[in-house]
N, C-alpha and C positions, 0 to 999 in steps of 0.2 A: 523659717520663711517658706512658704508655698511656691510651688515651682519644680522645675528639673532642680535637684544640687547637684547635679556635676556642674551646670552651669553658672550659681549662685557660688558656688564654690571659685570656677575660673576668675568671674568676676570681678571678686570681692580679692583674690589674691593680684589681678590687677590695678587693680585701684591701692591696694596694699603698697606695691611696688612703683608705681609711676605718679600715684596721689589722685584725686578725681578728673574723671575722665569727662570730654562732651558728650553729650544724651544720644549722639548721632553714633559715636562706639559702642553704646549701650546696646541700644536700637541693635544695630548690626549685628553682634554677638549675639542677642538675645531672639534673632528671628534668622539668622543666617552663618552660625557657626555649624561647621559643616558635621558635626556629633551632636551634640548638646543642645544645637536652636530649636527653634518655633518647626522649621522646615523640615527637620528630621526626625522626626516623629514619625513612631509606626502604626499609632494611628489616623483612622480616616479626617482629615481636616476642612473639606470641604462636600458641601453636601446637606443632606438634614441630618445624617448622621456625626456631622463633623462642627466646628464652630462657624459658621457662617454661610452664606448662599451666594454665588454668581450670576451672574445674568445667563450666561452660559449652562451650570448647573442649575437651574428655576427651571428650563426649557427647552427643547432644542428646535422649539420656531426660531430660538435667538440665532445660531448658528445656519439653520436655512435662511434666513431673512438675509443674513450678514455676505451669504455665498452669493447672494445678488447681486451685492456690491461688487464684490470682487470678480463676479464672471465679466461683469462688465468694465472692469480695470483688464483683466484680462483680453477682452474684445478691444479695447482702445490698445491696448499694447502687441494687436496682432495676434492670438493664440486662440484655437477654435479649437476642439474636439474634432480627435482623429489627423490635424493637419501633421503633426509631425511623422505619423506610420507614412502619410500620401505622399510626402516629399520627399522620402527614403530610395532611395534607385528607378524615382519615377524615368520613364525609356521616354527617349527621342521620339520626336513626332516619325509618320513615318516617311521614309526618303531620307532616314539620313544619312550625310556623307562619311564613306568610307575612305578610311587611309592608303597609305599608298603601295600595301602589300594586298592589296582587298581585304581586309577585314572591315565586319561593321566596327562602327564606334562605339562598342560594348564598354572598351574600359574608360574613354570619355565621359558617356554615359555614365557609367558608375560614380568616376570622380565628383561628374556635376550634381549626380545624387547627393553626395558625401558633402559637399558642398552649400546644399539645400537644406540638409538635414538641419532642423530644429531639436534644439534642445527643449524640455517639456520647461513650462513653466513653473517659476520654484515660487514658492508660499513658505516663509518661515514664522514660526508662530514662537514667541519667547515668552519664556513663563507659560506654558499649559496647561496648570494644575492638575487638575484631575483628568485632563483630556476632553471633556465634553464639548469645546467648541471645536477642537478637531476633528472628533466623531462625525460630528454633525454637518460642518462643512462638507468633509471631505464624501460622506452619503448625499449631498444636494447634489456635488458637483459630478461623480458617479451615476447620480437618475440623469443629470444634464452631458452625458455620455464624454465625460473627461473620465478615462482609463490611464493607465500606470505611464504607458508612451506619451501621456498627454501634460501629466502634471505631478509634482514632486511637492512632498510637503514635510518640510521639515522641524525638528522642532529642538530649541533650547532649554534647556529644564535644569537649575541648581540639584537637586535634589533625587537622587539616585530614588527615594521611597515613591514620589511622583510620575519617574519617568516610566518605574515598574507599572504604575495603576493605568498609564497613559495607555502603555503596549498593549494591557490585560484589555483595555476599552475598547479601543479598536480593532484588535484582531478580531473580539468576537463578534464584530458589528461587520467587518470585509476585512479577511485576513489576508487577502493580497494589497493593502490597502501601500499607496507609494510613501512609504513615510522610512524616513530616516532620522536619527536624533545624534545632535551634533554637542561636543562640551562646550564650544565659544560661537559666539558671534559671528568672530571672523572666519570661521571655516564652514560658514553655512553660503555663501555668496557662489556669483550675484545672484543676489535676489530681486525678483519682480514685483511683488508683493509681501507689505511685513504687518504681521497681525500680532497688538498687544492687546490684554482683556486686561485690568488692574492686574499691571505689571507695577509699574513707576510707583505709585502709591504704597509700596509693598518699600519702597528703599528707604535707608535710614534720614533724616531728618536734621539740621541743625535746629534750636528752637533759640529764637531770641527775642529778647523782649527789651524794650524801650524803656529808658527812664529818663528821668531831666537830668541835663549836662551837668548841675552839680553836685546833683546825689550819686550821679554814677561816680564822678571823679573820685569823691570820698569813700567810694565802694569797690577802690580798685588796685588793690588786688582784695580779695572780699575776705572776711575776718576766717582765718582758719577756726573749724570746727561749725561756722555757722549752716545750720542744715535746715532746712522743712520739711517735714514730713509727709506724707504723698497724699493730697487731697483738702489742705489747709495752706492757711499765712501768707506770706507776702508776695512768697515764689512760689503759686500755686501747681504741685505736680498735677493735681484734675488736670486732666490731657481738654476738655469742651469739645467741640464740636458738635455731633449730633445725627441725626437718623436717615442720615442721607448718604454713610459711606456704604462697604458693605452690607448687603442684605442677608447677616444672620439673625436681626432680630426682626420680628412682626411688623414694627413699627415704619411707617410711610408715612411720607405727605407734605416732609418738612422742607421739600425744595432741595436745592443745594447744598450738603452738610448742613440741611437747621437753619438752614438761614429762608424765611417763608419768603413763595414767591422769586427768589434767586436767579434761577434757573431763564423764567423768561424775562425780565426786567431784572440786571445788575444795575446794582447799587453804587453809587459814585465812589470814587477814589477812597482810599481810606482818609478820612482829618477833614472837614473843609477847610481850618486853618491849620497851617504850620506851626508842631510844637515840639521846640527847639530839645532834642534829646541825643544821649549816646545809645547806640545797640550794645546788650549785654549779651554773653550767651551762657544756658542752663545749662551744667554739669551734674554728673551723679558721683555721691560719695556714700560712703555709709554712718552712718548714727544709729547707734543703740541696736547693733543688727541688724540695722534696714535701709537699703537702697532706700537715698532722699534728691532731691534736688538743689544745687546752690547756683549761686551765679559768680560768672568768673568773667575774663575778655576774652572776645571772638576769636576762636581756633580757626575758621574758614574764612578769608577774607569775601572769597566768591559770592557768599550769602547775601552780605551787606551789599553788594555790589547788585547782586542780583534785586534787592528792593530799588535800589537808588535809580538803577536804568528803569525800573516800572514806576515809578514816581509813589512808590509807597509813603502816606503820612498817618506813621500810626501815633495812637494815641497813646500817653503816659501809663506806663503800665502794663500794654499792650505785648501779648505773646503772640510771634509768628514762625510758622513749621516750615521753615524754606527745604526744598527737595533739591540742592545742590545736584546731586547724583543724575538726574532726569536727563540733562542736557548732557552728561557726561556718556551715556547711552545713546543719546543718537547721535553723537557723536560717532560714536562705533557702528551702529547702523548706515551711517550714509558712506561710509569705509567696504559696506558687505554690499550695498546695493549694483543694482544692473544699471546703464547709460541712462533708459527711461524705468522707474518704477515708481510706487507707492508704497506710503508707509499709515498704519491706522492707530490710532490711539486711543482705546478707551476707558475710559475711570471715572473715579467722579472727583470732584474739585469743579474746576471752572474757567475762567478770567479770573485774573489777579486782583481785579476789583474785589469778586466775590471771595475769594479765598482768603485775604487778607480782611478783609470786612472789619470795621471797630465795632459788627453786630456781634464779632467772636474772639472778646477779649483773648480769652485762656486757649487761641489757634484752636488748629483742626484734629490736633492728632486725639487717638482714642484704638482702644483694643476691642475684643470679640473672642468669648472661650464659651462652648456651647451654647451657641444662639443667644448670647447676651451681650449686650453692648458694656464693656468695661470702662470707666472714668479710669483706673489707677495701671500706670503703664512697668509698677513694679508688682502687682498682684501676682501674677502666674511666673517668673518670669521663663523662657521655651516654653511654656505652655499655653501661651495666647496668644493670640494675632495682634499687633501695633501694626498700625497704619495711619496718615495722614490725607489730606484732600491736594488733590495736584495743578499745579499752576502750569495753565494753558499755555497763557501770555509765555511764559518764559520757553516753554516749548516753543512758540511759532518764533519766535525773536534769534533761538540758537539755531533752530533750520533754518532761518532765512540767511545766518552766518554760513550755512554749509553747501548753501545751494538750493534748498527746496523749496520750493514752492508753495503756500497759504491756498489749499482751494476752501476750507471751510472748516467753521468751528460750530458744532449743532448739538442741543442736548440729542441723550438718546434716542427719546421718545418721538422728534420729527424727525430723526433718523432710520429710525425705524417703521414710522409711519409713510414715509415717501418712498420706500423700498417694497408696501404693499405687505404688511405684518399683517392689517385687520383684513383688509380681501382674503389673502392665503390661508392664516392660521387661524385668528378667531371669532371671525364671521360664521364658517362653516363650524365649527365648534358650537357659537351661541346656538344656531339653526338646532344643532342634536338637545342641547339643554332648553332650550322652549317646548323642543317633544317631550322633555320629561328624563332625560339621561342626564342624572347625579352625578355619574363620573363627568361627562364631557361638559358640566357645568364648572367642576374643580379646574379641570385642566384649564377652561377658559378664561379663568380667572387669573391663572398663572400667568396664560403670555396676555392679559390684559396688562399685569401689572409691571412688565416688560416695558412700554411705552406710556403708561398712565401717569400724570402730573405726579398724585398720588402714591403712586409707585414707582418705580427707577428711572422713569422717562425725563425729570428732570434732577433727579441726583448725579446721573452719570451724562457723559457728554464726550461727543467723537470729534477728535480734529483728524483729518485726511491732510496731507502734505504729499507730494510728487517732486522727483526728478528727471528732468530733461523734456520740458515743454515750456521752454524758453517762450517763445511768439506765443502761442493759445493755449490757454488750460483748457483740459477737456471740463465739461459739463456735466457733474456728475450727480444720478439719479438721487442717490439718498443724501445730495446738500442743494438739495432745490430750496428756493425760498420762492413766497413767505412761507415761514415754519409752520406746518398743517394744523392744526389743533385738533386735539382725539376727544371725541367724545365720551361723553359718560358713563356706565357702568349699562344704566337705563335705554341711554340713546344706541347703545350697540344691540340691546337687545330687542327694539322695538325694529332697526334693521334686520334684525332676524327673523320678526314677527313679518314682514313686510315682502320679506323674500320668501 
């Protein structure tokens, strides 16, 4: 079997020993055992040279655009450039009163310094791959004269090979640069600001699929030995989805994971009629030396629970990738945060309409091993990327249990368009490619396709949530509506031609 064997090897003697397993322990092992996974690999995994591309790694207009955002979460939450050095032992006006040996109020003074002093603003960024949205951030916010006294940014990283690539990125980019990297959650607080790129998407998965109430009954507990093999039958391992998660391969345009159109126009609830079934869920066992899939009863009860509270009605047959784990994370996030902050999410998925969709029978999940989209989620196993599309909805529904606040849920692309990408980055870009510069024609195409329907602007999609603005949510730039619409490939260039 192709793949790491130490970890085919772990696998198969688990399942050995405890019988098959759900696909959600698969998953985990197979992208996050801390030797043998997906994640610990020595080599490059994101990148053009690795299996797949980020928004982040495409470009670093991504990372300036996004430091927009956040300067101005930062300006709502009180924090300027330079204010924490000024409020440090700033001195009494003068005339001030002296104690009653005559001394001035030197050490008054100082206390009320001490007292003044701001801590810099913290930014924790969880899961930073390869580091390039750090990078980038952290160089906007440095031109925009936030120095070391000004702001802290720290970052959580599984993966000791990552965290190396992270340090190696940035130092050479500002080796004073304020970053600290932390093993938990919890000990990165409070935090002001919390920055995820396809983090959540990246966690393992229950998969279950729906059959009618009396076929399941009769399937339950399911015939030992009964297996499919990965990409056939009845319990189809093809993971579906489609070209909307990750950008390792070429392929754009499909909307939301593949579902055309998605993005701006979600598709009603899953079912328009009710039909009447039990949830199954998909375990892995082996046949004939190969990781297969069977179906057995629900290990997670959360899962189920989690459809029933979205009013999922899926269809007969229908598989769906619930991300259990998603909610369980911010959960620990609003544990690290500060009284007032912000927390950003980005990935692709959607609303629960779209992610569940009965347009994507066989769910969302699917892998990526150099730049190619994989259907089979035992092909490599540590050696591909598995991922699924992440449910918004269930995100805003567990924040709103914990306290935060819904300021908005916007594909990327008018989020990144209302924060001024085409003015800053590739405006000025087409301008050089209308003179005739080849390069600055490539690069423009890159952060075109940053925000381009076409391109990732409607696969991925930002929810913003805040703590501690009870009475008035601030009003924030890159969730303005109506959502902008970007223009065409043509229409940007004739802006160029124009300017």
């Amino acid at each position: 079997m192709p793949g790491n064997p130490e970890l085919v090897r772990l696998i198969h003697e688990e399942i050995r020993r405890h019988g098959a397993i759900p696909f959600a322990r698969y998953m985990d092992l197979a992208l996050h055992h801390p030797e043998h996974g997906y994640y610990a690999q020595e080599r490059p995994l994101i990148g053009r040279e690795g299996d797949f591309l980020t928004s982040p790694s495409f470009h670093p207009a991504f990372g300036r655009t996004v430091w927009r955002q956040v300067r101005e979460m930062l300006a709502v939450l009180g924090f300027r450039p330079g204010a924490s050095a000024a409020a440090v032992g700033r001195p009494h006006a003068t005339g001030a009163p002296r104690d009653r040996r005559g001394l001035t109020g030197v050490v008054g003074t100082l206390r009320d310094g001490a007292r003044r002093r701001r801590s810099p603003a913290r930014i924790l960024e969880i899961g930073a791959g390869g580091g390039h949205l750090a990078r980038d951030l952290l160089l906007a916010a440095r031109a925009d004269g936030y120095g070391p006294g000004d702001l802290e940014y720290v970052i959580v990283d599984e993966s000791r090979r990552l965290q190396e690539r992270q340090r190696a990125l940035i130092a050479a980019a500002w080796p004073e640069a304020p970053v600290r990297w932390v093993p938990r959650v919890e000990q990165a607080g409070p935090v002001h600001v919390v920055l995820m790129n396809e983090l959540m998407s990246a966690f393992p998965v229950h998969r279950l699929v729906c059959r009618p109430a009396e076929q399941a009954g009769s399937a339950n507990p399911p015939p030992a030995g009964i297996g499919v093999p990965a990409g056939g039958g009845a319990v189809p391992a093809a993971m579906g989805g489609g070209s909307g998660g990750r950008s390792g391969s070429p392929q754009f345009g499909a909307g939301v994971g593949g579902v055309p159109g998605a993005g701006r126009r979600p598709p009603g609830r899953s079912g328009d009629h009710q039909h009447p079934c039990e949830w199954r869920e998909l375990y892995v066992t082996v046949q004939d030396g190969r990781f297969v899939q069977v179906e057995g009863p629900v290990s997670e009860p959360r899962a189920v629970e989690i459809l029933r509270q979205e009013g999922v009605e899926p269809q007969p047959g229908q598989i769906v990738d619930v991300n259990v784990a998603a909610g369980d994370m911010l959960r620990t996030i609003a544990g690290a945060l500060a009284p007032r902050a912000f927390v950003i999410t980005v990935d692709y998925g959607g609303p629960a309409e779209v992610v569940y969709s009965p347009q994507r029978p066989q769910g969302t999940l699917r892998g990526y091993y150099r730049q190619q989209v994989l259907d089979d989620p035992f092909a490599r196993p540590g050696e591909q990327d598995i991922t699924a599309d992440l449910d918004f909805t269930y995100l805003q529904r567990v924040g709103r249990s914990l306290g935060l606040r819904d300021l908005g849920l916007i594909p990327q692309g008018a989020f990144l368009l209302n924060l001024g990408i085409e003015e800053a980055e590739a405006l000025p870009l087409a301008r050089r490619a209308w003179q005739g510069d080849l390069a600055a024609d490539q690069e423009m195409q890159r952060v075109y396709a940053l925000y381009a329907p076409e391109g990732l602007g409607e696969a991925f999609w930002v929810l913003i949530q805040a703590r501690g603005f009870r009475w008035r949510a601030p009003r924030l730039k890159g969730l303005r509506s109506p959502w902008p619409t970007p223009p065409s490939l043509g229409e940007l260039m004739a802006k160029a031609r124009q300017a």
